[in-house]
C-alpha positions as CSV (number, residue, x, y, z in Angstrom):
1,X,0.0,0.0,0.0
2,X,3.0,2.4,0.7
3,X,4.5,1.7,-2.5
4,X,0.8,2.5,-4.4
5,X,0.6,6.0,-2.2
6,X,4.2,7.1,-3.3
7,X,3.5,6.3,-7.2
8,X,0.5,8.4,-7.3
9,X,2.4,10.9,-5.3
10,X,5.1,10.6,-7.6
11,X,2.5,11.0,-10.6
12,X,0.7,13.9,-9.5
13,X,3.9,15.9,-9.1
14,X,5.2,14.8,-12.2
15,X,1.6,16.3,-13.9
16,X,2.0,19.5,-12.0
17,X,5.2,19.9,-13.5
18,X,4.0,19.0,-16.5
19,X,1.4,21.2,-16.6
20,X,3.3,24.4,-15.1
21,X,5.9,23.7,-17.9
22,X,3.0,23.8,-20.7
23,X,1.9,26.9,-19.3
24,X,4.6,28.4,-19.3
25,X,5.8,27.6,-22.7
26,X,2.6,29.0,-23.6
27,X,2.9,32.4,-21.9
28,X,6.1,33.0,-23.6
29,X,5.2,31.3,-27.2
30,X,5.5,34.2,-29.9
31,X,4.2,33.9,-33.2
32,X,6.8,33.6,-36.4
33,X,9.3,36.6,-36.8
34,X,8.8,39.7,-38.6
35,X,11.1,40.1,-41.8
36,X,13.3,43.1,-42.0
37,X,14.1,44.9,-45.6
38,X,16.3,47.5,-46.6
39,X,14.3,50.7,-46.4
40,X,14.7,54.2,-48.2
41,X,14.2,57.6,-46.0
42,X,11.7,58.4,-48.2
43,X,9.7,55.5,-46.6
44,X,10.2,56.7,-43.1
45,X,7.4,59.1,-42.4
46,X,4.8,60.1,-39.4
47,X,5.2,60.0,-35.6
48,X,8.3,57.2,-34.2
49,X,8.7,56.3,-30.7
50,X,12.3,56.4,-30.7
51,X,14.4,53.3,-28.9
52,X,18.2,53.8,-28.4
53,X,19.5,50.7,-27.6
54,X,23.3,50.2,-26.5
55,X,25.9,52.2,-26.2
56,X,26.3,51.8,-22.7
57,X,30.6,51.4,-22.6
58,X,33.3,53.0,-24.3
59,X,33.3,49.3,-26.9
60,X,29.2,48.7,-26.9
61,X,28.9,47.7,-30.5
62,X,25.5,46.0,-29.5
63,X,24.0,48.8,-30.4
64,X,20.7,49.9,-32.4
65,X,17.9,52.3,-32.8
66,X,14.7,51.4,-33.3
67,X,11.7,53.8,-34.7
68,X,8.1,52.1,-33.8
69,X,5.5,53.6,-35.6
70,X,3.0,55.6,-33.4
71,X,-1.1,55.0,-34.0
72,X,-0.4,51.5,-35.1
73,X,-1.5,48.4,-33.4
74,X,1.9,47.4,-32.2
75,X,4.4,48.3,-29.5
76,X,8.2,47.6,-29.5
77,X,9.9,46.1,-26.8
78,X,13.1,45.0,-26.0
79,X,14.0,42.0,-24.4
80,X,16.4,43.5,-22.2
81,X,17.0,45.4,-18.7
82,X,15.7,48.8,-18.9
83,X,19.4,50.4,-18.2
84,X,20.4,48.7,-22.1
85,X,17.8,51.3,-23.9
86,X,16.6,54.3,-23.6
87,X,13.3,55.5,-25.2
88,X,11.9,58.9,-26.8
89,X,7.9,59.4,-27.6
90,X,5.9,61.4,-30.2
91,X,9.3,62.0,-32.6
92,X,9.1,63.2,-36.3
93,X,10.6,61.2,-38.9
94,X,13.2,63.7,-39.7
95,X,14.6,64.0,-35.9
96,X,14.0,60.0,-35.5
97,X,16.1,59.5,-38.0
98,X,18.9,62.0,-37.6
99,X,18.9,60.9,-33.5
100,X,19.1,57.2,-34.8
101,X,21.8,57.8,-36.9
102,X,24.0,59.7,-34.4
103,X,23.6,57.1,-31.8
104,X,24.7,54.4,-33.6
105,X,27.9,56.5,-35.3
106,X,29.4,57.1,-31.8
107,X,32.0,53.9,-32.4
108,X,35.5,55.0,-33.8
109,X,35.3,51.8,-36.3
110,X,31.5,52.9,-37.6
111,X,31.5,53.4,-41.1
112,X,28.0,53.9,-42.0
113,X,24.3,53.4,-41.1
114,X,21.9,50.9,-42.6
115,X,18.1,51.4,-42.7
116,X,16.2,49.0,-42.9
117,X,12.0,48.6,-42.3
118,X,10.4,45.8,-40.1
119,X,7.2,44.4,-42.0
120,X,4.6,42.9,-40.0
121,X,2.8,39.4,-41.2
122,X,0.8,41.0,-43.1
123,X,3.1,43.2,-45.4
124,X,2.6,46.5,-43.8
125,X,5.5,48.3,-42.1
126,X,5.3,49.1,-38.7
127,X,8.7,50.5,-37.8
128,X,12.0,50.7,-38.8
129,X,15.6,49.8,-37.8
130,X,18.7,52.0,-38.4
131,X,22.0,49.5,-37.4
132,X,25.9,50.6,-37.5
133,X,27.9,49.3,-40.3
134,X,31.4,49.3,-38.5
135,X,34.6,48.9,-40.5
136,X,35.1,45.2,-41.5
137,X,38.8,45.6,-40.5
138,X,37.9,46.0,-36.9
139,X,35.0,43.1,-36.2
140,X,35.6,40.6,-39.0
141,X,32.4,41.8,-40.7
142,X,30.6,45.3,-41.0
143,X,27.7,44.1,-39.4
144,X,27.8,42.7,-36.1
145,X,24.4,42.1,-35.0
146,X,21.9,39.6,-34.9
147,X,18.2,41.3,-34.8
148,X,15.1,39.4,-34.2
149,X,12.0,40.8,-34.3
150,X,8.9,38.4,-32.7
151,X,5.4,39.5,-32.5
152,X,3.5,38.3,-29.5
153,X,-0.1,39.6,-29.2
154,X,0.8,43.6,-30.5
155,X,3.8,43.5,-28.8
156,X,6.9,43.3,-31.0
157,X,9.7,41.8,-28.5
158,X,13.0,42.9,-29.9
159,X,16.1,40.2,-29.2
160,X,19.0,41.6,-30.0
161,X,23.0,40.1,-30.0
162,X,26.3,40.1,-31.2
163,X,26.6,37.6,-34.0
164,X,29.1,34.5,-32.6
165,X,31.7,35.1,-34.4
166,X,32.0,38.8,-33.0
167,X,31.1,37.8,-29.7
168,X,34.2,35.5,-29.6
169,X,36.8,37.3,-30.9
170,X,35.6,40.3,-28.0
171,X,35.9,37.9,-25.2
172,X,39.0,36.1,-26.9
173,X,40.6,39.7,-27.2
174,X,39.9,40.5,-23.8
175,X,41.3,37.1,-22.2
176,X,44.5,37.7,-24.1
177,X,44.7,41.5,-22.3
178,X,44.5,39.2,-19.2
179,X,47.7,37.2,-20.1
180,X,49.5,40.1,-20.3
Protein backbone atom coordinates (compact mmCIF):
# COMPACT_ATOMS: atom_id res chain seq x y z
CA UNK A 1 0.00 0.00 0.00
CA UNK A 2 3.00 2.38 0.72
CA UNK A 3 4.49 1.72 -2.46
CA UNK A 4 0.83 2.50 -4.45
CA UNK A 5 0.65 5.98 -2.23
CA UNK A 6 4.19 7.05 -3.29
CA UNK A 7 3.49 6.34 -7.15
CA UNK A 8 0.47 8.43 -7.30
CA UNK A 9 2.43 10.86 -5.34
CA UNK A 10 5.08 10.55 -7.65
CA UNK A 11 2.46 11.01 -10.63
CA UNK A 12 0.71 13.90 -9.46
CA UNK A 13 3.93 15.85 -9.10
CA UNK A 14 5.20 14.84 -12.17
CA UNK A 15 1.58 16.33 -13.88
CA UNK A 16 2.04 19.48 -12.03
CA UNK A 17 5.20 19.91 -13.53
CA UNK A 18 3.96 19.03 -16.49
CA UNK A 19 1.37 21.19 -16.60
CA UNK A 20 3.32 24.35 -15.05
CA UNK A 21 5.90 23.67 -17.91
CA UNK A 22 3.03 23.85 -20.74
CA UNK A 23 1.88 26.86 -19.33
CA UNK A 24 4.64 28.45 -19.28
CA UNK A 25 5.79 27.60 -22.70
CA UNK A 26 2.61 29.02 -23.61
CA UNK A 27 2.86 32.38 -21.86
CA UNK A 28 6.06 33.00 -23.65
CA UNK A 29 5.19 31.31 -27.24
CA UNK A 30 5.47 34.20 -29.87
CA UNK A 31 4.16 33.87 -33.16
CA UNK A 32 6.79 33.64 -36.36
CA UNK A 33 9.32 36.58 -36.78
CA UNK A 34 8.77 39.65 -38.57
CA UNK A 35 11.05 40.08 -41.78
CA UNK A 36 13.31 43.09 -42.05
CA UNK A 37 14.11 44.86 -45.59
CA UNK A 38 16.27 47.50 -46.58
CA UNK A 39 14.34 50.72 -46.41
CA UNK A 40 14.69 54.22 -48.20
CA UNK A 41 14.24 57.57 -45.99
CA UNK A 42 11.67 58.39 -48.17
CA UNK A 43 9.70 55.47 -46.56
CA UNK A 44 10.21 56.66 -43.15
CA UNK A 45 7.45 59.06 -42.43
CA UNK A 46 4.79 60.09 -39.44
CA UNK A 47 5.24 60.03 -35.58
CA UNK A 48 8.27 57.18 -34.18
CA UNK A 49 8.74 56.25 -30.66
CA UNK A 50 12.26 56.44 -30.73
CA UNK A 51 14.43 53.29 -28.86
CA UNK A 52 18.20 53.79 -28.41
CA UNK A 53 19.49 50.72 -27.59
CA UNK A 54 23.28 50.19 -26.45
CA UNK A 55 25.90 52.22 -26.16
CA UNK A 56 26.26 51.83 -22.69
CA UNK A 57 30.56 51.44 -22.58
CA UNK A 58 33.25 53.00 -24.28
CA UNK A 59 33.27 49.34 -26.90
CA UNK A 60 29.24 48.66 -26.89
CA UNK A 61 28.92 47.69 -30.46
CA UNK A 62 25.46 45.96 -29.51
CA UNK A 63 23.97 48.81 -30.44
CA UNK A 64 20.68 49.85 -32.44
CA UNK A 65 17.93 52.35 -32.78
CA UNK A 66 14.72 51.44 -33.34
CA UNK A 67 11.68 53.80 -34.71
CA UNK A 68 8.08 52.14 -33.76
CA UNK A 69 5.53 53.65 -35.62
CA UNK A 70 3.03 55.56 -33.44
CA UNK A 71 -1.13 55.00 -33.96
CA UNK A 72 -0.43 51.53 -35.06
CA UNK A 73 -1.53 48.45 -33.42
CA UNK A 74 1.89 47.42 -32.21
CA UNK A 75 4.38 48.30 -29.49
CA UNK A 76 8.16 47.57 -29.53
CA UNK A 77 9.86 46.12 -26.83
CA UNK A 78 13.09 45.00 -26.03
CA UNK A 79 13.99 42.02 -24.38
CA UNK A 80 16.38 43.49 -22.23
CA UNK A 81 17.05 45.42 -18.75
CA UNK A 82 15.71 48.83 -18.91
CA UNK A 83 19.45 50.43 -18.20
CA UNK A 84 20.41 48.72 -22.09
CA UNK A 85 17.76 51.33 -23.88
CA UNK A 86 16.58 54.31 -23.63
CA UNK A 87 13.29 55.47 -25.20
CA UNK A 88 11.91 58.85 -26.80
CA UNK A 89 7.95 59.39 -27.65
CA UNK A 90 5.91 61.37 -30.17
CA UNK A 91 9.34 61.96 -32.60
CA UNK A 92 9.11 63.21 -36.30
CA UNK A 93 10.56 61.20 -38.91
CA UNK A 94 13.16 63.70 -39.69
CA UNK A 95 14.64 63.97 -35.94
CA UNK A 96 13.99 60.01 -35.54
CA UNK A 97 16.12 59.47 -38.03
CA UNK A 98 18.88 61.97 -37.62
CA UNK A 99 18.92 60.95 -33.52
CA UNK A 100 19.13 57.21 -34.76
CA UNK A 101 21.83 57.76 -36.94
CA UNK A 102 24.00 59.75 -34.40
CA UNK A 103 23.57 57.10 -31.81
CA UNK A 104 24.72 54.42 -33.57
CA UNK A 105 27.88 56.54 -35.33
CA UNK A 106 29.41 57.09 -31.82
CA UNK A 107 31.97 53.95 -32.43
CA UNK A 108 35.54 55.01 -33.80
CA UNK A 109 35.33 51.77 -36.25
CA UNK A 110 31.48 52.86 -37.64
CA UNK A 111 31.51 53.39 -41.14
CA UNK A 112 27.97 53.89 -42.03
CA UNK A 113 24.26 53.37 -41.06
CA UNK A 114 21.92 50.86 -42.55
CA UNK A 115 18.14 51.42 -42.66
CA UNK A 116 16.15 48.96 -42.86
CA UNK A 117 11.98 48.60 -42.27
CA UNK A 118 10.37 45.78 -40.14
CA UNK A 119 7.19 44.36 -41.99
CA UNK A 120 4.57 42.87 -40.04
CA UNK A 121 2.85 39.35 -41.18
CA UNK A 122 0.78 41.01 -43.10
CA UNK A 123 3.14 43.20 -45.45
CA UNK A 124 2.61 46.52 -43.78
CA UNK A 125 5.48 48.32 -42.06
CA UNK A 126 5.27 49.06 -38.73
CA UNK A 127 8.73 50.51 -37.77
CA UNK A 128 12.01 50.66 -38.84
CA UNK A 129 15.57 49.78 -37.78
CA UNK A 130 18.70 51.96 -38.43
CA UNK A 131 21.96 49.49 -37.36
CA UNK A 132 25.85 50.61 -37.55
CA UNK A 133 27.87 49.27 -40.31
CA UNK A 134 31.37 49.30 -38.54
CA UNK A 135 34.64 48.90 -40.55
CA UNK A 136 35.07 45.18 -41.50
CA UNK A 137 38.84 45.56 -40.55
CA UNK A 138 37.94 45.98 -36.92
CA UNK A 139 34.97 43.06 -36.16
CA UNK A 140 35.64 40.65 -38.96
CA UNK A 141 32.41 41.76 -40.75
CA UNK A 142 30.65 45.30 -41.04
CA UNK A 143 27.72 44.09 -39.37
CA UNK A 144 27.81 42.67 -36.06
CA UNK A 145 24.41 42.14 -34.96
CA UNK A 146 21.87 39.65 -34.88
CA UNK A 147 18.17 41.32 -34.80
CA UNK A 148 15.14 39.38 -34.22
CA UNK A 149 12.04 40.80 -34.25
CA UNK A 150 8.86 38.39 -32.71
CA UNK A 151 5.43 39.49 -32.54
CA UNK A 152 3.53 38.27 -29.52
CA UNK A 153 -0.09 39.62 -29.16
CA UNK A 154 0.84 43.57 -30.52
CA UNK A 155 3.75 43.54 -28.76
CA UNK A 156 6.89 43.29 -31.03
CA UNK A 157 9.69 41.76 -28.49
CA UNK A 158 13.01 42.94 -29.92
CA UNK A 159 16.10 40.17 -29.21
CA UNK A 160 19.04 41.57 -29.99
CA UNK A 161 23.03 40.11 -30.05
CA UNK A 162 26.31 40.12 -31.24
CA UNK A 163 26.62 37.62 -33.95
CA UNK A 164 29.09 34.52 -32.58
CA UNK A 165 31.75 35.12 -34.44
CA UNK A 166 31.98 38.80 -32.95
CA UNK A 167 31.12 37.78 -29.72
CA UNK A 168 34.21 35.49 -29.63
CA UNK A 169 36.77 37.29 -30.89
CA UNK A 170 35.59 40.33 -28.03
CA UNK A 171 35.92 37.86 -25.18
CA UNK A 172 39.04 36.08 -26.92
CA UNK A 173 40.62 39.70 -27.16
CA UNK A 174 39.91 40.48 -23.78
CA UNK A 175 41.26 37.05 -22.23
CA UNK A 176 44.54 37.73 -24.15
CA UNK A 177 44.72 41.49 -22.27
CA UNK A 178 44.46 39.21 -19.20
CA UNK A 179 47.70 37.24 -20.14
CA UNK A 180 49.55 40.10 -20.27
Amino acid sequence: MGNTTTLKMITMIFLIFAAMVISINNSFALEKPLKTEDAKVQEVTGIFTLILYGAGHSNDIETIAILDKEGDQYTFEPYAPEFNYRIKRSVSAKEALAEAEQFVSWHSSFRRAQLGKIIDNNGNIIGFEVRPLYLPTTFGLSDVLDVDYWLKDSKVIVKVKLKPSVEMMLRDGDRSKDKD
